[in-house]
N, C-alpha and C positions, 0 to 999 in steps of 0.2 A: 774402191770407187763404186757409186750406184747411181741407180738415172730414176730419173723420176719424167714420167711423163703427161702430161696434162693441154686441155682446149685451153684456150686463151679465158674464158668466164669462170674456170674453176682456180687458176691460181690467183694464191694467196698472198696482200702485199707483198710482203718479206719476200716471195720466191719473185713476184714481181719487180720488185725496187733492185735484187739484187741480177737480175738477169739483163735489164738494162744499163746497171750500171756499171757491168763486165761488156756489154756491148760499146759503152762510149768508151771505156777507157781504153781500150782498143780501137775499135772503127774509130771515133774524132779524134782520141787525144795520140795513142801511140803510133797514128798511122797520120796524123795531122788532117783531116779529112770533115771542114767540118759540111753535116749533109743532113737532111731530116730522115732522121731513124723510125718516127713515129710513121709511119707510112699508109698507115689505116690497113695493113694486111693483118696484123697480129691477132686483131677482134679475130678474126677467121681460122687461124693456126692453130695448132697445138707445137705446146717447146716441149723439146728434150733439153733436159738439164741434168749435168753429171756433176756429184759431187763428192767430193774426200772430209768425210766427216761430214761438215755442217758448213764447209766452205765449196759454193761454186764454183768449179774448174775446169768448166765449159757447156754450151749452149746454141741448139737450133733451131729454127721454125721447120716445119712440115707445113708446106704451103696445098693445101687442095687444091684439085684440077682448075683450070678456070678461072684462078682470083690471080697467080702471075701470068701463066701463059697459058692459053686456048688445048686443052688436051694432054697435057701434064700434070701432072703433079710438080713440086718444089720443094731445094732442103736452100735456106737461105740464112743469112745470119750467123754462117757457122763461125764460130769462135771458142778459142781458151784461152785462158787466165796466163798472163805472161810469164807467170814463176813456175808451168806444170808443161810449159811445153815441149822440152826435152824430153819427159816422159811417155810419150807417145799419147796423150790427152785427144789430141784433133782427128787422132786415126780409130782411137776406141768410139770416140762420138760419133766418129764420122758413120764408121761401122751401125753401129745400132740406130740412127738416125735412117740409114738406107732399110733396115731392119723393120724397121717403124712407120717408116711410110709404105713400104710395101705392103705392109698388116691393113695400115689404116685405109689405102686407095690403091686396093687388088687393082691389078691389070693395066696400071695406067705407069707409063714410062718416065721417069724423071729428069727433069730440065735444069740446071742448073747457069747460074752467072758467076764464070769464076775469075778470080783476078786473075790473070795470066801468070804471074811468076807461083801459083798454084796449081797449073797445068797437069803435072808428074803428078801431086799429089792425088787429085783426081781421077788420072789415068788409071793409078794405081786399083782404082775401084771400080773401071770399065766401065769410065764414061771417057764418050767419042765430040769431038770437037768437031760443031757446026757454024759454019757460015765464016765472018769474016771479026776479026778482033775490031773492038769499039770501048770508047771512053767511056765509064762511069762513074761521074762523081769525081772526075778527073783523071782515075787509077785506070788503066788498060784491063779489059775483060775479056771475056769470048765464052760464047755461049756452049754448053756442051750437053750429051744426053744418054742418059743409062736408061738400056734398054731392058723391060722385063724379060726377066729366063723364061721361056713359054718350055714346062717340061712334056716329054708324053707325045712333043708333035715332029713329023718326020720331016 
């Protein structure tokens, strides 16, 4: 597997066409959900896109502080490919996505909207659940937050 990372103006149809269309086949179609994906954040992001060979096999935005929520950063959109997800796909992305935005937006703590029956998964990467569960797009969420490691401070 390898990732390839790029701003929203530098990718190329192809990595376009097929990063959205691993987005709907999941978020509308496998999950029934249908919702506007285009959302006007993307102009703004850079995607992580991880792939086996020459096939997509999962994909995130890095959202800048500011354009989802007021002093965060955001990983959103995360997604893999229905036939790789046994293999632990969502957990490598997951990884180097949190990798990547901390490169990209030093010092600012990450905010995430996660569907709740993804909770654990989450957890697992020491992000803490704030506030109160709430609907999006119909699906149950809750909002959570991973806190930058400040090393060096007592």
């Amino acid at each position: 597997m390898n990732y390839l990372i790029k701003h929203f103006k530098d990718l190329d149809t192809l990595e376009l066409y097929s990063l959205l269309q691993l987005r709907i086949e999941v978020f509308v179609l496998e999950q029934n959900c249908p919702y506007q994906d285009l959302d006007g954040k993307d102009l703004e992001c850079f995607h992580v896109m991880a792939y086996d060979n020459n096939i997509l096999i999962g994909c995130t935005r890095l959202v800048p502080p500011g354009v989802s929520y007021d002093g965060y950063a955001s990983i959103g959109r995360v997604v893999s490919h229905p036939d790789y997800r046994l293999m632990g796909v969502g957990r490598m992305i997951m990884a180097e996505s949190i990798r990547q935005s901390e490169l990209l937006f030093p010092g600012y703590n990450i905010k995430i909207s996660a569907q709740c029956y993804l909770i654990p998964f989450y957890e697992s990467f020491y992000f803490e659940i704030i506030g109160a569960e709430y609907l999006e797009d119909n699906i149950p969420h809750q909002a959570m937050i991973r806190h930058v490691i400040q090393f060096g401070q007592n």
